[in-house]
CHARMM-style PDB file with segment names, atoms N, HN, CA, C and O in Angstrom:
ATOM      1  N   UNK     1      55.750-177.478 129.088  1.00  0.00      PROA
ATOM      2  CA  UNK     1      55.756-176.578 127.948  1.00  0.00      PROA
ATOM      3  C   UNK     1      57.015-175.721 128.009  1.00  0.00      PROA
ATOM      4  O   UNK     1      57.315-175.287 129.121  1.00  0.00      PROA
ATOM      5  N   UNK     2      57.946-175.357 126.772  1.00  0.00      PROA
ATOM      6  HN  UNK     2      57.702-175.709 125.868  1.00  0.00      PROA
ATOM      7  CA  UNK     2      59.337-175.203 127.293  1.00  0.00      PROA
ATOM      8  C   UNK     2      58.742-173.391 126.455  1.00  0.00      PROA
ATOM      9  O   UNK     2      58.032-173.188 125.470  1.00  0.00      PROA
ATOM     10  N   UNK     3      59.215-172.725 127.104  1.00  0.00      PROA
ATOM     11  HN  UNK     3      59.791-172.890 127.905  1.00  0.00      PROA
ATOM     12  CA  UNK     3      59.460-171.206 126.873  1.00  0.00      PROA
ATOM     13  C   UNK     3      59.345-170.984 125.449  1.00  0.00      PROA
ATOM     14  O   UNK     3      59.914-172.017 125.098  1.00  0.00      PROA
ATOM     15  N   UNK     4      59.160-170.642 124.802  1.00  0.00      PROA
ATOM     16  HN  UNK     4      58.697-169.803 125.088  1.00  0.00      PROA
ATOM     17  CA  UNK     4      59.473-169.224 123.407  1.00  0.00      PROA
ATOM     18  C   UNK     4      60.652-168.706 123.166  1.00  0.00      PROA
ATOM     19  O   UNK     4      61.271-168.386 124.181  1.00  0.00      PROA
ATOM     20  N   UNK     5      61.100-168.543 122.301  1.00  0.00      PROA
ATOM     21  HN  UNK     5      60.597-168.803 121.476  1.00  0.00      PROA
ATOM     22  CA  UNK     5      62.551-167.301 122.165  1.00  0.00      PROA
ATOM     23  C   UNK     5      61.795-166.170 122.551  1.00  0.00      PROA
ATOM     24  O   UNK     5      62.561-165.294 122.953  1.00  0.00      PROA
ATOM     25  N   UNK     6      60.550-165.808 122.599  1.00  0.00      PROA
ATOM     26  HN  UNK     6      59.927-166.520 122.272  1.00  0.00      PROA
ATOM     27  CA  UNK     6      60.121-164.514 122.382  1.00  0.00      PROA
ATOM     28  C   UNK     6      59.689-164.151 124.097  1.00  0.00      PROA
ATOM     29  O   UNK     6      59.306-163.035 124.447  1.00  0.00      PROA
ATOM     30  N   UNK     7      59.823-165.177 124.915  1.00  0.00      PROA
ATOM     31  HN  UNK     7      60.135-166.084 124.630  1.00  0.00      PROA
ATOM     32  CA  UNK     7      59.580-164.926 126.208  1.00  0.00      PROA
ATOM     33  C   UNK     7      60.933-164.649 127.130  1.00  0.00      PROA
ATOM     34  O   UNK     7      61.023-164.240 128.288  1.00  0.00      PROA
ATOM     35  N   UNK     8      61.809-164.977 126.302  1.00  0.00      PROA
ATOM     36  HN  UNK     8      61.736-165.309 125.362  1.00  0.00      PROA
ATOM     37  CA  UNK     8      63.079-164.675 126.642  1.00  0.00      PROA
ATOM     38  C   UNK     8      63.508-163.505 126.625  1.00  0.00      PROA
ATOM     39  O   UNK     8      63.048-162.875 125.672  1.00  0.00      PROA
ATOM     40  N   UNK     9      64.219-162.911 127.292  1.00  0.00      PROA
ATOM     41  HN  UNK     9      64.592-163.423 128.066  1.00  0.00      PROA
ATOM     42  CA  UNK     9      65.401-161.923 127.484  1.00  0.00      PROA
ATOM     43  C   UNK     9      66.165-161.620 126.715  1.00  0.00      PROA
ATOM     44  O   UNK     9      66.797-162.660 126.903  1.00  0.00      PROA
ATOM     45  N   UNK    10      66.843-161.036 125.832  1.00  0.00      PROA
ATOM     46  HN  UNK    10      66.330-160.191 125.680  1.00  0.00      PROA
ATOM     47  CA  UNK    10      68.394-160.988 125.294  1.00  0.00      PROA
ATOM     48  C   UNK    10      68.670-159.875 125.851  1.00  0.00      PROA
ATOM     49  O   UNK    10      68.130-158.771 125.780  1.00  0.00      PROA
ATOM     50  N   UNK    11      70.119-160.497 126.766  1.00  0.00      PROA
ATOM     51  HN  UNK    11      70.557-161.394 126.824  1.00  0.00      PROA
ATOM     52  CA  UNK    11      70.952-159.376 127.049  1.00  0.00      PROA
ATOM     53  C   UNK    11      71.756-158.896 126.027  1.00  0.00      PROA
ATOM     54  O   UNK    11      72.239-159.799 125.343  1.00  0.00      PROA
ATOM     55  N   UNK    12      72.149-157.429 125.601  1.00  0.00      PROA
ATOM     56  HN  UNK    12      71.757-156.696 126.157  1.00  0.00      PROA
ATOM     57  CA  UNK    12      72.965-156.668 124.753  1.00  0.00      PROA
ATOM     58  C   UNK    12      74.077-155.846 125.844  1.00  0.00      PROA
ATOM     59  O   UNK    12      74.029-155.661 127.060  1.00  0.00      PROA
ATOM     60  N   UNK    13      75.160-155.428 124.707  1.00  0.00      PROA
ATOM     61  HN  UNK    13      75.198-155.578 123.719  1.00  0.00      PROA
ATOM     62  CA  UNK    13      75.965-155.030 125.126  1.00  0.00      PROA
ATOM     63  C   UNK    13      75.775-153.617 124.669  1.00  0.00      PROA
ATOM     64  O   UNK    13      76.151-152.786 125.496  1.00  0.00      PROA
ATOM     65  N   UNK    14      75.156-153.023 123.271  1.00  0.00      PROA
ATOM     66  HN  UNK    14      74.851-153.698 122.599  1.00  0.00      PROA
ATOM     67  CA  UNK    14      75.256-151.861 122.857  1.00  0.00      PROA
ATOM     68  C   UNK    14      73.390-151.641 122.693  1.00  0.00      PROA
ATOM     69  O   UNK    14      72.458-152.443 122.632  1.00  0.00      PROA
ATOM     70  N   UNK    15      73.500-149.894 122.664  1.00  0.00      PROA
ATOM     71  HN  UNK    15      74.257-149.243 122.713  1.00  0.00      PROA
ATOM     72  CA  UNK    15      71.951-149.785 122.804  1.00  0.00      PROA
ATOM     73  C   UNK    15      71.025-149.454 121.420  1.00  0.00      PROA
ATOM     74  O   UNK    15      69.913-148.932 121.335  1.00  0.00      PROA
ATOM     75  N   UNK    16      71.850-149.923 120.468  1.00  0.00      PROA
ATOM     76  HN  UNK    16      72.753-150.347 120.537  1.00  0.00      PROA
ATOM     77  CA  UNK    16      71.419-150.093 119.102  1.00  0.00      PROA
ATOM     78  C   UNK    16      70.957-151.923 118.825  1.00  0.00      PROA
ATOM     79  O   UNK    16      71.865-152.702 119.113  1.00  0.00      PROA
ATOM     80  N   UNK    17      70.253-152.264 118.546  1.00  0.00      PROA
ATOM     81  HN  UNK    17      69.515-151.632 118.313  1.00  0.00      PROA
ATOM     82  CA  UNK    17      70.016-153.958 118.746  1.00  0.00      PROA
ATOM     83  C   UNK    17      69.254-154.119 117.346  1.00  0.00      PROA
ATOM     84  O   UNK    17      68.513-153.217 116.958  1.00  0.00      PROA
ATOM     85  N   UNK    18      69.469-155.393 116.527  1.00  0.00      PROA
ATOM     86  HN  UNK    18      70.071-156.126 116.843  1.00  0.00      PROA
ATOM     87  CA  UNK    18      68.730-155.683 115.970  1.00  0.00      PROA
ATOM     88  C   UNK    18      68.024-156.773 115.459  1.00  0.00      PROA
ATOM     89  O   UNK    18      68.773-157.645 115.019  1.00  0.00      PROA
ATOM     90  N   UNK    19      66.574-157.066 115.352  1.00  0.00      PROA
ATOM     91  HN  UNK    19      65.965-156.357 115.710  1.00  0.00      PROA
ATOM     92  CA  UNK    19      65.445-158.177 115.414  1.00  0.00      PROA
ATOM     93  C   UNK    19      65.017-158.660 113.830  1.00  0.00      PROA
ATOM     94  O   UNK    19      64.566-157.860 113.011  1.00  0.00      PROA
ATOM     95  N   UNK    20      65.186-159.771 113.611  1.00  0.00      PROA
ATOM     96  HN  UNK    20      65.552-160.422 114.276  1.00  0.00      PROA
ATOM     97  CA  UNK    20      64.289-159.843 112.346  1.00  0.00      PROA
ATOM     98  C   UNK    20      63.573-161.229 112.766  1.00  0.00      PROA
ATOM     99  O   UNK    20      63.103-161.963 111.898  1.00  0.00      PROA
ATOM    100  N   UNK    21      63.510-161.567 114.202  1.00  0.00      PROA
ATOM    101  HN  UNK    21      63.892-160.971 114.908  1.00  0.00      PROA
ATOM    102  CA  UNK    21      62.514-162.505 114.230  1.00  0.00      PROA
ATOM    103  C   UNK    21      63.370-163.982 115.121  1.00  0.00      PROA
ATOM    104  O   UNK    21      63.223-164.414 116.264  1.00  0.00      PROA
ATOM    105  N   UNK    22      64.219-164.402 114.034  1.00  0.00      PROA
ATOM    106  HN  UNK    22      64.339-164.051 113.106  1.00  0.00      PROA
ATOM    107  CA  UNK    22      65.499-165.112 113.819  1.00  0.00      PROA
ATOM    108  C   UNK    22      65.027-166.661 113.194  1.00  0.00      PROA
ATOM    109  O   UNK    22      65.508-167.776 113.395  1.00  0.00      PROA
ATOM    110  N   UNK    23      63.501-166.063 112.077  1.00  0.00      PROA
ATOM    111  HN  UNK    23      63.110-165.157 111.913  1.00  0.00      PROA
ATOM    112  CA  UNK    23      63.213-167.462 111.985  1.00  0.00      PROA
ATOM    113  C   UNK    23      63.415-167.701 110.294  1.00  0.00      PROA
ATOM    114  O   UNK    23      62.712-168.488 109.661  1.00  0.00      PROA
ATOM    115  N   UNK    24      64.563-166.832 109.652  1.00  0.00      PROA
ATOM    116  HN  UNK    24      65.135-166.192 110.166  1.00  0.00      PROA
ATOM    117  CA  UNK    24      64.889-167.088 108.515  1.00  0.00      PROA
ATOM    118  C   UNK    24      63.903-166.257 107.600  1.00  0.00      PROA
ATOM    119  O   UNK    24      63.614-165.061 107.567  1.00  0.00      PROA
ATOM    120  N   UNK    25      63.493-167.372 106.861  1.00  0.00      PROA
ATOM    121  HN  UNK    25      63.727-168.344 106.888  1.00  0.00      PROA
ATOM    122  CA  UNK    25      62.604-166.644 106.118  1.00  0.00      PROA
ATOM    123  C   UNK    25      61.078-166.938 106.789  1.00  0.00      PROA
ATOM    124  O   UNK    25      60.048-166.554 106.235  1.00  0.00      PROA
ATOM    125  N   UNK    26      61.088-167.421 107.626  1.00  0.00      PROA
ATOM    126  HN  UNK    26      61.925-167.732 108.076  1.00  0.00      PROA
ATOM    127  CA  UNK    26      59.859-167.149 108.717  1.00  0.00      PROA
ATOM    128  C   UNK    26      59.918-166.214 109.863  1.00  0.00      PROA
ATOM    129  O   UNK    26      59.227-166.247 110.882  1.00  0.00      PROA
ATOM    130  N   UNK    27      60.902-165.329 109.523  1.00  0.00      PROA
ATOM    131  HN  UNK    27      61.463-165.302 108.696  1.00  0.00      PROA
ATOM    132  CA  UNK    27      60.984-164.430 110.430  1.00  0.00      PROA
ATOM    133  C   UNK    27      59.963-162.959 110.374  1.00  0.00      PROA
ATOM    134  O   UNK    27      58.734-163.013 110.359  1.00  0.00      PROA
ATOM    135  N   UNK    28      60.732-161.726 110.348  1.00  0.00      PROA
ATOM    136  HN  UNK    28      61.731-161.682 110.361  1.00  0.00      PROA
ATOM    137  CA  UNK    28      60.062-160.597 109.952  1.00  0.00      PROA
ATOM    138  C   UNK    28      60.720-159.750 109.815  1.00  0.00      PROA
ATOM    139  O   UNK    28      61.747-159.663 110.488  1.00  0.00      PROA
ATOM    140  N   UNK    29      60.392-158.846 108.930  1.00  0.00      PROA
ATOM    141  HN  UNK    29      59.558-158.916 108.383  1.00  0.00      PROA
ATOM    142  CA  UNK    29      60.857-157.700 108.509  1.00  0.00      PROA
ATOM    143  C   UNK    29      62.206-156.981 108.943  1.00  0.00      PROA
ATOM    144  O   UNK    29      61.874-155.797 108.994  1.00  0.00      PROA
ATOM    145  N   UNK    30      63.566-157.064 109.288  1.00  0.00      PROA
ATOM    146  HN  UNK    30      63.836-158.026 109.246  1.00  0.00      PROA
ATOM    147  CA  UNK    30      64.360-156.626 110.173  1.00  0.00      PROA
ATOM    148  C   UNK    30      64.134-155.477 110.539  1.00  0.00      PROA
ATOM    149  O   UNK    30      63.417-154.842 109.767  1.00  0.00      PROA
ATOM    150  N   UNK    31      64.611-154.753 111.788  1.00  0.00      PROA
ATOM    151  HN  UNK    31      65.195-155.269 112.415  1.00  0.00      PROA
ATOM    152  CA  UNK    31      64.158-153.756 112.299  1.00  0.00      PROA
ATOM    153  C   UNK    31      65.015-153.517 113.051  1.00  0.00      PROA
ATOM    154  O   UNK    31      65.405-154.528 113.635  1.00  0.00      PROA
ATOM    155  N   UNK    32      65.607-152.447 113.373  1.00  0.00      PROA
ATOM    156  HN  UNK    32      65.291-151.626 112.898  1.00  0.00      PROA
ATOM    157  CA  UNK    32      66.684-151.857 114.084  1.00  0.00      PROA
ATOM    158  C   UNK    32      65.898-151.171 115.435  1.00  0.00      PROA
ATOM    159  O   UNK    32      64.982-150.470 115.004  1.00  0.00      PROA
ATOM    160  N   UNK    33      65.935-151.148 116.504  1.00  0.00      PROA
ATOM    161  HN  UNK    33      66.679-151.717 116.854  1.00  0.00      PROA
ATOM    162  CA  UNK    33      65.869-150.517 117.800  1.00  0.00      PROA
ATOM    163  C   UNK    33      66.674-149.874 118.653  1.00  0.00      PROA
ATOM    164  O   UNK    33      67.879-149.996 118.870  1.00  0.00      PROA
ATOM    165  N   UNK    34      66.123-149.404 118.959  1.00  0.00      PROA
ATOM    166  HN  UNK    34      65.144-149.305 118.782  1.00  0.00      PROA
ATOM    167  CA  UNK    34      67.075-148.291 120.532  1.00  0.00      PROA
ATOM    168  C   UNK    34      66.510-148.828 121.570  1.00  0.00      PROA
ATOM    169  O   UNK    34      65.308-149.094 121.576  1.00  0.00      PROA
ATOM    170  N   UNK    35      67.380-149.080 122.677  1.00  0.00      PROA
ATOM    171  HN  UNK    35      68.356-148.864 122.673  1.00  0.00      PROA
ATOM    172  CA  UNK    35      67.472-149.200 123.897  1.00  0.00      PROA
ATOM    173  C   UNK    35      67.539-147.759 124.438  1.00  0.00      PROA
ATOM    174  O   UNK    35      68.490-147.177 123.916  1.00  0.00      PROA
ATOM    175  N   UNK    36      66.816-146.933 125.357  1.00  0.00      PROA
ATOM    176  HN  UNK    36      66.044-147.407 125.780  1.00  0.00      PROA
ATOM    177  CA  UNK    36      66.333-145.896 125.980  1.00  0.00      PROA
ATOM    178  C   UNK    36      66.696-146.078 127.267  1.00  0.00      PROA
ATOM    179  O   UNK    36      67.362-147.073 127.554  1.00  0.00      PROA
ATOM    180  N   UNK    37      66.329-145.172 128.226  1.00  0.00      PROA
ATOM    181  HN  UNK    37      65.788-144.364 127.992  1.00  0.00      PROA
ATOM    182  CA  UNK    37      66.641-145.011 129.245  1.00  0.00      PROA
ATOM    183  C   UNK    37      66.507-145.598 130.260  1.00  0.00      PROA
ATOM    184  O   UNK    37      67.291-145.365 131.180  1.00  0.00      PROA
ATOM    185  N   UNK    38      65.232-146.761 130.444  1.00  0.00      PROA
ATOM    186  HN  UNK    38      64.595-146.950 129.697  1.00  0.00      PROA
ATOM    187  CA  UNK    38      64.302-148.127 130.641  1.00  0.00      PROA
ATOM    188  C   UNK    38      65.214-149.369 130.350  1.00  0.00      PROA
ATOM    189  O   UNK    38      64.900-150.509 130.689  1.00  0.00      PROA
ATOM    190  N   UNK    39      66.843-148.916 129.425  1.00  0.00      PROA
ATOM    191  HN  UNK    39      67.099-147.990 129.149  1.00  0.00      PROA
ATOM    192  CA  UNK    39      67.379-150.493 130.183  1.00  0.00      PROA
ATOM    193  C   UNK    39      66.478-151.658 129.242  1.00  0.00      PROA
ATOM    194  O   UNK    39      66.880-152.781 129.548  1.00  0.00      PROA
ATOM    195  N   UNK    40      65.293-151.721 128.106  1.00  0.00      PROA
ATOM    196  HN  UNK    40      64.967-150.809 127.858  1.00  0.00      PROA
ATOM    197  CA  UNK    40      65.568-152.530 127.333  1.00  0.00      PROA
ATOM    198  C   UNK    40      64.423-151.942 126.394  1.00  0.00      PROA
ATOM    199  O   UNK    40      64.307-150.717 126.360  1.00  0.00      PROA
ATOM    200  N   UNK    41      63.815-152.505 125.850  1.00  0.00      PROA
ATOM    201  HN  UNK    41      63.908-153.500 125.878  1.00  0.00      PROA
ATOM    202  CA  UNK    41      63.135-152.646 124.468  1.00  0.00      PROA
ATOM    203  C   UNK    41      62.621-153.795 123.952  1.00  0.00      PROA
ATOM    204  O   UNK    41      63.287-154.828 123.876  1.00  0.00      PROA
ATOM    205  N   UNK    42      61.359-153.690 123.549  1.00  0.00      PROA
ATOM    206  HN  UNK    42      60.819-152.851 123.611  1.00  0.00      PROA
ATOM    207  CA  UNK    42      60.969-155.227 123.166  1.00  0.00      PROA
ATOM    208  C   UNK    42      60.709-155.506 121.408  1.00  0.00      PROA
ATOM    209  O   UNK    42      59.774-154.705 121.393  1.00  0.00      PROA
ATOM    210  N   UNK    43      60.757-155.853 120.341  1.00  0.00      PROA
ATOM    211  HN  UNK    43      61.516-156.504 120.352  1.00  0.00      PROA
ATOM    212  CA  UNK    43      60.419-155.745 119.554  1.00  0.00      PROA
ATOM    213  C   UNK    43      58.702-155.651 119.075  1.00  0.00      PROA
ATOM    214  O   UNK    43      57.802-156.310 119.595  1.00  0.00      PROA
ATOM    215  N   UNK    44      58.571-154.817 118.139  1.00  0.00      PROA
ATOM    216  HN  UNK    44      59.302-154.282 117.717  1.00  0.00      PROA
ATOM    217  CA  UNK    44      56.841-154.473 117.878  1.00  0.00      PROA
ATOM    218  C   UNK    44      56.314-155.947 116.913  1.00  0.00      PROA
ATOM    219  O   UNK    44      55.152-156.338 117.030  1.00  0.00      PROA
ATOM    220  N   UNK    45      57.055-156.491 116.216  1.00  0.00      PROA
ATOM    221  HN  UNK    45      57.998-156.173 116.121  1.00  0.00      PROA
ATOM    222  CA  UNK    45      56.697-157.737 116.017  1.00  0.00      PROA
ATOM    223  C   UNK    45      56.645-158.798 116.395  1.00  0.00      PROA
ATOM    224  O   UNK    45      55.645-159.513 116.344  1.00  0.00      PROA
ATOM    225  N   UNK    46      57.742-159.101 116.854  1.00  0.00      PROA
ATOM    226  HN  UNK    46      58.555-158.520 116.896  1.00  0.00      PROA
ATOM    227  CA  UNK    46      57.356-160.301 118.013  1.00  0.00      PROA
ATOM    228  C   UNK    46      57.788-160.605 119.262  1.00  0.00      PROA
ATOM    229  O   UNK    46      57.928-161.654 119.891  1.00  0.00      PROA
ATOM    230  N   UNK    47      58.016-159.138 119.542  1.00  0.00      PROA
ATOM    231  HN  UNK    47      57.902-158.286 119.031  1.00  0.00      PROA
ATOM    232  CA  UNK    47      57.590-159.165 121.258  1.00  0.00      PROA
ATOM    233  C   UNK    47      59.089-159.495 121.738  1.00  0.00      PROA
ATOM    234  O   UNK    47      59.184-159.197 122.929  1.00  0.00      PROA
ATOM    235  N   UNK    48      60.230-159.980 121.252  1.00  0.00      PROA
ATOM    236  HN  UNK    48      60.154-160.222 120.285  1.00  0.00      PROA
ATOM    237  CA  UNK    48      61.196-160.289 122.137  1.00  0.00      PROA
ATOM    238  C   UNK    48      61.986-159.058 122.613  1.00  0.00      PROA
ATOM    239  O   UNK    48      62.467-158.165 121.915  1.00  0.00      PROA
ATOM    240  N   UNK    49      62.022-159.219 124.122  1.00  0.00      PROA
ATOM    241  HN  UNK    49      61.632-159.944 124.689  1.00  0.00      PROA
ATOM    242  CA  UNK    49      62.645-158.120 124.379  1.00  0.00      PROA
ATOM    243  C   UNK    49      64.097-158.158 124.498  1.00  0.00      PROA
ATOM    244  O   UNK    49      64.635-159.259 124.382  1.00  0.00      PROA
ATOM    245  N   UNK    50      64.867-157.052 124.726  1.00  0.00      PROA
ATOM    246  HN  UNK    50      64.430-156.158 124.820  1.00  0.00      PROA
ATOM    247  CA  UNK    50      65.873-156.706 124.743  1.00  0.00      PROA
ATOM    248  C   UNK    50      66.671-155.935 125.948  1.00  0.00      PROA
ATOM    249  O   UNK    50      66.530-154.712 125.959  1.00  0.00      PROA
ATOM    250  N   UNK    51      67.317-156.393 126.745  1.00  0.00      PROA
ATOM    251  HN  UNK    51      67.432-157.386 126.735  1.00  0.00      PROA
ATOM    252  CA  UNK    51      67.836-155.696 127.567  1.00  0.00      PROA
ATOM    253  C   UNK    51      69.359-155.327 127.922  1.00  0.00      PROA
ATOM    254  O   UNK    51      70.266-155.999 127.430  1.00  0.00      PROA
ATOM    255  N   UNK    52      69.585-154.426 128.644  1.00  0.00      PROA
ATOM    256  HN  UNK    52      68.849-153.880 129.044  1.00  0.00      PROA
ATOM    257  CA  UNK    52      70.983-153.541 128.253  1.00  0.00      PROA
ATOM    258  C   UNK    52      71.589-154.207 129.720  1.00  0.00      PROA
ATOM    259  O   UNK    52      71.115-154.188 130.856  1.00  0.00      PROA
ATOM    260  N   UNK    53      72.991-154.868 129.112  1.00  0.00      PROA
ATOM    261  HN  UNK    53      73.376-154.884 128.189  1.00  0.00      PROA
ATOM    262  CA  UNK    53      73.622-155.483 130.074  1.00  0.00      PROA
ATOM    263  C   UNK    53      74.023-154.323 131.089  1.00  0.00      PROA
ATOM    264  O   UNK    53      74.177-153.188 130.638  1.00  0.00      PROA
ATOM    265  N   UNK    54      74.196-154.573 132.440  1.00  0.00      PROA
ATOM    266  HN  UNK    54      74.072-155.495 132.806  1.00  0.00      PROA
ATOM    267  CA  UNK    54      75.065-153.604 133.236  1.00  0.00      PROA
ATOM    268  C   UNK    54      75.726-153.173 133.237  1.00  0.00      PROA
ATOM    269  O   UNK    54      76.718-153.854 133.499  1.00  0.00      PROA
ATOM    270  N   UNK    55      76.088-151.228 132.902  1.00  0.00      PROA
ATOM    271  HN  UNK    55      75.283-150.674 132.689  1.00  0.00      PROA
ATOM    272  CA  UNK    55      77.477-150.833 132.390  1.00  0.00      PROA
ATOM    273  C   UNK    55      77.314-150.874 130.841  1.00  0.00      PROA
ATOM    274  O   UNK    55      77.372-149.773 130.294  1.00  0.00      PROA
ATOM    275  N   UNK    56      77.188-151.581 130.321  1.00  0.00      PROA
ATOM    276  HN  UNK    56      77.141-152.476 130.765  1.00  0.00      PROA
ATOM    277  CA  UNK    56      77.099-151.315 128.874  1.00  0.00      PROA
ATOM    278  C   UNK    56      76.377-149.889 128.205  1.00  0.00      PROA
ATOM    279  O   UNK    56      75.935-148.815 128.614  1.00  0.00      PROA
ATOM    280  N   UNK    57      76.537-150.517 127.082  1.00  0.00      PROA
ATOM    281  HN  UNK    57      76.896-151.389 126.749  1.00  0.00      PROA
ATOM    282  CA  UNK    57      76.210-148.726 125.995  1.00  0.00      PROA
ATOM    283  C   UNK    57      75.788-147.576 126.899  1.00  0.00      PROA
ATOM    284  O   UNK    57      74.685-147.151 127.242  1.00  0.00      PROA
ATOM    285  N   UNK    58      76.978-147.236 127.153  1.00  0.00      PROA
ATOM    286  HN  UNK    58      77.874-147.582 126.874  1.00  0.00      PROA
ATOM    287  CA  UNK    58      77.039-145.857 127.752  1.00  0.00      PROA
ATOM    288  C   UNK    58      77.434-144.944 127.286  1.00  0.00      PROA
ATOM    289  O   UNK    58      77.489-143.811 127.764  1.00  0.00      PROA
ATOM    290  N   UNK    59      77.916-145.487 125.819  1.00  0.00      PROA
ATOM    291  HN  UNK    59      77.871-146.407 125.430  1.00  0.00      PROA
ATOM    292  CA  UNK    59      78.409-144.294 124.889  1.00  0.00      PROA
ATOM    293  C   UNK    59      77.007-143.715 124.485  1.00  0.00      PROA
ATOM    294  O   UNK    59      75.880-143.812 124.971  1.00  0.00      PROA
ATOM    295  N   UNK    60      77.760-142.806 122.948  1.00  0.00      PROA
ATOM    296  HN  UNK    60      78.676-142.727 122.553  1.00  0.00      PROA
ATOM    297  CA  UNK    60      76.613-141.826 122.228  1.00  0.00      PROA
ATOM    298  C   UNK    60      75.659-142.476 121.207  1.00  0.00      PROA
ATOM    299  O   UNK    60      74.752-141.847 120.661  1.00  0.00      PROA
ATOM    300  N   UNK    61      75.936-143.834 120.976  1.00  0.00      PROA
ATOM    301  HN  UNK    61      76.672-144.345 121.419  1.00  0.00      PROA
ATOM    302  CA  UNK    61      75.452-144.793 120.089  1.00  0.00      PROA
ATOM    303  C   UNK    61      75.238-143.844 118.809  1.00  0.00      PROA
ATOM    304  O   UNK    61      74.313-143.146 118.394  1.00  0.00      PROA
ATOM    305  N   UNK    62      76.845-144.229 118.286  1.00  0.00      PROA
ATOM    306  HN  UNK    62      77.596-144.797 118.623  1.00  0.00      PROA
ATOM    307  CA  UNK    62      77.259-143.119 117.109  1.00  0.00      PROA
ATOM    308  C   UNK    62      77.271-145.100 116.250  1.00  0.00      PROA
ATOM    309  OT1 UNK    62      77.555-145.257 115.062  1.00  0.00      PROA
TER     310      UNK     62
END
């Protein structure tokens, strides 16, 4: 049984990220997130999380 996109990881570079699923128009709703202090974030719809590469967004996420 081969993995999910949604069991997967995405590493980011900045701590603004954004999800709409990635299944087109079978996707969902787009949705913008923050990456916090925890280094990642998962989306509330379908679960894929998000994590903040090493060193990255260390700015003010202006």
């Amino acid at each position: 049984m081969a993995a999910s996109d949604e069991d997967q990881a995405v590493t980011v570079q900045e701590r603004r990220v954004y999800c709409d699923g990635g299944g087109g128009t079978l996707g969902h709703p787009g949705v913008y997130l923050n990456i916090e202090a925890a280094g990642h974030v998962a989306c509330p719809y379908c679960s894929r999380r998000f994590e903040l590469a090493e060193g990255a967004g260390a700015g003010a996420g202006h």
